[in-house]
C-alpha positions in Angstrom: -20.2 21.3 -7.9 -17.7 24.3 -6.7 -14.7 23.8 -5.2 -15.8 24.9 -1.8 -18.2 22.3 -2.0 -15.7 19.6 -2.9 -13.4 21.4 -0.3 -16.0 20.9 2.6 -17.0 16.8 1.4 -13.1 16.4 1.1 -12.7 17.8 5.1 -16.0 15.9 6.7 -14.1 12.7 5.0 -10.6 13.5 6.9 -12.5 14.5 10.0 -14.7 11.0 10.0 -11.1 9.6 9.5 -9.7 10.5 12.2 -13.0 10.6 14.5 -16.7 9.3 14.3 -18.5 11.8 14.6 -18.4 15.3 13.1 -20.2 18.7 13.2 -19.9 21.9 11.2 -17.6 23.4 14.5 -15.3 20.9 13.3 -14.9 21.7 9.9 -14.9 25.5 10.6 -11.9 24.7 12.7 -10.5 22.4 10.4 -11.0 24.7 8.0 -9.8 27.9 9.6 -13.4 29.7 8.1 -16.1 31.2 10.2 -19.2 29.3 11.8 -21.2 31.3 9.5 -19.5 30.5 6.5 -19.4 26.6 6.8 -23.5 26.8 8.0 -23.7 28.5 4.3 -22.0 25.6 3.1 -23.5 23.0 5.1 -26.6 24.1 3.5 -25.9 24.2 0.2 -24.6 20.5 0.6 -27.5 19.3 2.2 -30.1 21.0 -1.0 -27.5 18.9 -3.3 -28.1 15.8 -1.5 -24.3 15.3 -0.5 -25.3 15.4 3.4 -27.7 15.3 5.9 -27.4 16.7 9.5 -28.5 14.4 11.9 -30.8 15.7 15.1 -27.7 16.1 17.5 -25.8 18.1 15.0 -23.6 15.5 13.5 -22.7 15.1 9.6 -23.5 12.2 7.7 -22.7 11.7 3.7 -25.7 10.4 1.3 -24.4 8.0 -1.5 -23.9 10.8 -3.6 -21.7 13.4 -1.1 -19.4 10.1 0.1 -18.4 9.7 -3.9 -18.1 12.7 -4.2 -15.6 13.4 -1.4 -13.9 10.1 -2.1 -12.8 11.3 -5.9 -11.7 14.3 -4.4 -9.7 12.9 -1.6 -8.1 10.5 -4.0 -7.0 12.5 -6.4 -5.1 14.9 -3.7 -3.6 11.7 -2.4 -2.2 10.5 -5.9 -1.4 13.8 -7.0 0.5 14.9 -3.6 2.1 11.8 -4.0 3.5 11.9 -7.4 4.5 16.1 -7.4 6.6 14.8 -4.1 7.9 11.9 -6.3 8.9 14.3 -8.8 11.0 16.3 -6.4 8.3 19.3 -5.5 8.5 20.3 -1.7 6.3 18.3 0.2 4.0 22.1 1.5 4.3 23.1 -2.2 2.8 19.4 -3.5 0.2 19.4 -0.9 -1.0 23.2 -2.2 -0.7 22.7 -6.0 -2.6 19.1 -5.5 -5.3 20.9 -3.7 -5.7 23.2 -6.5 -5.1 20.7 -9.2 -7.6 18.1 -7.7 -11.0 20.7 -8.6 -10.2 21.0 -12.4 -8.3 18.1 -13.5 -10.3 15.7 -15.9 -10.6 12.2 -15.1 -8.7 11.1 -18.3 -5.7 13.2 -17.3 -5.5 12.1 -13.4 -6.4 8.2 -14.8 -3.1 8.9 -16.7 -1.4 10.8 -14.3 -2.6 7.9 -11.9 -1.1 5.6 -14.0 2.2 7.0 -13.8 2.4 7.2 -10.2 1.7 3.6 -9.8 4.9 3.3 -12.7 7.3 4.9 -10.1 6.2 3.3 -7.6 
């Protein structure tokens, strides 16, 4: 999957978060992208079987999307976490982490996991 793809699973997870339901408005806001951009994107998810769109608009993860989003959301969690640990401005940790999170393997953030839980 692309980044943007991991990018728009990682936001519909905050958004459910912090509210119940969630439509593509929100994550274009969210975002800061345009409505047609995120319907491009919606789309693409939903072919990929990360998400379906329910009659009234609203969101919803299949198995496969909320795993997805989950790993994601983790690993920019841990690695925020740890690059603040290690002294990095928190705006700076939060960036980098976002970057990081696509393209890391999982035996280097299982590690790198691992030595967050050591500090702390």
């Amino acid at each position: 999957m692309r980044e943007s793809g991991e990018m728009y699973l990682e936001t519909i997870l905050i958004l459910k978060e912090k509210k119940k339901t969630v439509r593509a408005i929100d994550v274009a806001e969210e975002m800061e992208l345009s409505r047609p951009s995120v319907s491009r994107g919606m789309a693409k998810l939903r072919e990929s079987g990360c998400i379906t769109v329910e009659e009234d608009g609203n969101l919803a993860f299949t198995e496969k999307g909320r795993a997805i989003a989950e790993k994601i959301y983790e690993r920019h969690q841990v690695l925020t976490s740890l690059f603040t640990r290690l002294g990095v401005e928190e705006k700076t940790a939060v960036e980098d982490a976002c970057r990081i999170e696509h393209v890391i393997s999982d035996e280097t953030f299982a590690a790198l996991k691992t030595c967050e839980k050591m500090l702390g």
